[in-house]
N, C-alpha and C positions, 0 to 999 in steps of 0.2 A: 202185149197189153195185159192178161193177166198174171205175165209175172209181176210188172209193176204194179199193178192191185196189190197183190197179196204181196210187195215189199210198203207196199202204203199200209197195207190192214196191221202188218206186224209192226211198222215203228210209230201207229195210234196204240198200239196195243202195249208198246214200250213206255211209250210215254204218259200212259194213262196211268202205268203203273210203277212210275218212277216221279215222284213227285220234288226230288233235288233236281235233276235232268231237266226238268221244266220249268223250275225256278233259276238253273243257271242260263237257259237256252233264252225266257225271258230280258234277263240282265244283258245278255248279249245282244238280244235284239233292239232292247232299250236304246243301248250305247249306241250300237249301229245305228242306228235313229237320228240319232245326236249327230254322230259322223255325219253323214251323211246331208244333213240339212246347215253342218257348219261346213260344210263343200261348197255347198249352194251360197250361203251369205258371205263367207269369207273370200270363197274363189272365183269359179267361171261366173257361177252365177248372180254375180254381185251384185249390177248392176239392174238385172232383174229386179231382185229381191228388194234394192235397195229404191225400187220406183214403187213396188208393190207397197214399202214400210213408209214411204214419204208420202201415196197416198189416202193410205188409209190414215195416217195421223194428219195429215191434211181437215182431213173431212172429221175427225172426231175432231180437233182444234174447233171450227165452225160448229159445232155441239154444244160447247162450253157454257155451264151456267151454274147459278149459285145453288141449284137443287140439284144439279148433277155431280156439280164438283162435292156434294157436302154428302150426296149417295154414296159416292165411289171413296172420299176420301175415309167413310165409317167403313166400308168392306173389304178394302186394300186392307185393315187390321186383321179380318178372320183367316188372312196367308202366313202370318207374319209369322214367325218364327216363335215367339213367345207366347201367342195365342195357338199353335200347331202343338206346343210343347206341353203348355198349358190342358189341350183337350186330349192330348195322346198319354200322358200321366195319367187324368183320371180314368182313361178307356182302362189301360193297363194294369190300376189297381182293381176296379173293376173286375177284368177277369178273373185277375190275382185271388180276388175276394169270392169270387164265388167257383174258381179252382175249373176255370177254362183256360187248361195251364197249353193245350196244341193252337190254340186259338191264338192266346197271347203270344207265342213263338211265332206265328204266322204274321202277328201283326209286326212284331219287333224288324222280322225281317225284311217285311215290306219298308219300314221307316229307315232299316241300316240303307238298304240299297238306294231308295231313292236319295240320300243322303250323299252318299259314292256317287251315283248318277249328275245328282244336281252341284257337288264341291267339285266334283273329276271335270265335267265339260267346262265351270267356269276359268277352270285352271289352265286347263289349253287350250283354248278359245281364245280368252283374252279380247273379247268384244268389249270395247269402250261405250259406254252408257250415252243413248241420247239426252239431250239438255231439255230438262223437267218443262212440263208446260203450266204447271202450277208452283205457288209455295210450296215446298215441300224440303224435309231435310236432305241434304248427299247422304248419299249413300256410295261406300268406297268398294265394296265387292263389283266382278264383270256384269257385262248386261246377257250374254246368251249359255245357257236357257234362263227364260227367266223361275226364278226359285221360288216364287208366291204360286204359280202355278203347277208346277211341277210336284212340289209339296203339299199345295193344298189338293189338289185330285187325289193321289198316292194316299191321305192322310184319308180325307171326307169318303173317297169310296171305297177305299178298305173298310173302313168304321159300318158302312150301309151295306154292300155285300155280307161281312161277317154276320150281322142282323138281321138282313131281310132273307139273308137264305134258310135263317131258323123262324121265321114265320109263317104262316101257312094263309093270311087273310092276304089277299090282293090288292086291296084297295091301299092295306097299309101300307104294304109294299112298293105300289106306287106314290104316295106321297111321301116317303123317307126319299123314294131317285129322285123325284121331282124336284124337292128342296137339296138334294145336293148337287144336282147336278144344278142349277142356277145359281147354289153359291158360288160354287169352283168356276162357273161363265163369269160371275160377276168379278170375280177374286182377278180372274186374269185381265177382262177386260178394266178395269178398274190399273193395272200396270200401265198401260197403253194410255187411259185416259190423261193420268197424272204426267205421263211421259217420260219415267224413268226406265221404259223399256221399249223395244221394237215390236209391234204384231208378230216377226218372225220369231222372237225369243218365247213369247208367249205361247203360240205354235209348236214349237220344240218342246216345251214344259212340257205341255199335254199330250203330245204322243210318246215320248218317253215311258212316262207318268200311265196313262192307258195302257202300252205295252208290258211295262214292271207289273203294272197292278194287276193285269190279268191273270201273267204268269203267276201271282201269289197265291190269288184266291180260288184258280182252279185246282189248290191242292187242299181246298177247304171242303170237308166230305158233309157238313152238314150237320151233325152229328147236333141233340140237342144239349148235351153236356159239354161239347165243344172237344 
């Protein structure tokens, strides 16, 4: 027992102080994530998953309404791709601009990978899209993970970690998680509503997404110059 201690104390101590090592170790666990839950919906556990996805869209279907669908259909934008791109530009010149040039590089990273993450699983996956339960346009990319979630997490709480860890008031701090962490609820469940994606795809996003994003920002020292 305390040899294994002290092989535990030495690779927190590695890793504490290897901040690539934890960024790759992240990516890998991400991926593994993914694997691992396209095991489940693709494979044994298909049939599972695929009662679990039939009921939960069940019961949101029977939700449906013209203030819900006109909620979710304005927040499904703040995932999108051109809206992520849109607010990750100005993060970036931002830092650019006031020369939080580690900060900026932490952020890019975060954005390369979950990028890899979320084009890599659709690609061999190859989960075909369930049929929309609203008007809504096709969309020709796979259904798992879903990318509005995946990106939106990765995107909104990189942005709020990088911020909230250079503030010092608490109150603010919790109303920056609070509002992000309900957009990125909203962003996904908003997939599901409209039914261009599974609960399980949704699911996938965000623990990928949570695992990337951790590994990024624990290499964020804080710093107020960044």
């Amino acid at each position: 027992m305390p040899a294994f201690c002290y092989s535990m104390h030495r690779l927190k101590t590695f890793l504490r102080r290897s901040p690539a090592v934890r960024i790759l170790l992240g990516f890998i666990l991400a991926a593994a994530a993914l694997a691992l839950l396209d095991w489940l919906v693709m494979g044994p556990g298909r049939s599972l998953t695929a009662s679990f996805d039939g009921s939960i869209r069940s019961s949101i279907r029977q939700m449906h309404s013209p203030l819900w669908s006109s909620l979710f259909l304005n927040t499904t934008k703040l995932g999108s791709t051109i809206y992520l791109a849109v607010i990750g530009s100005v993060a970036g010149l931002l830092l650019i601009g006031y020369r939080f040039y580690r900060i900026f590089g932490l952020f890019v990273v975060a954005m390369v990978g979950q990028s890899i993450l979320h084009n890599g699983a659709k690609f061999l996956v190859a989960r075909p899209r369930p049929a929309a339960m609203l008007n809504y346009p096709a969309i020709e990319s796979f259904s798992f993970p879903s990318g509005h979630a995946l990106s939106s997490l990765c995107v909104y709480a990189t942005l709020a970690w990088l911020a909230t860890n250079r503030l010092e008031n608490p109150a603010i701090k919790a109303v920056i998680w609070i509002a992000t962490l309900t957009i990125v609820f909203l962003i996904g469940i908003s997939r599901v509503y409209i039914g261009i994606h599974y609960p399980t795809d949704v699911l996938a996003g965000w623990l990928a997404a949570a695992i990337w994003t951790a590994a990024v920002v624990s290499c964020d020292k804080g710093s107020v110059r960044g």
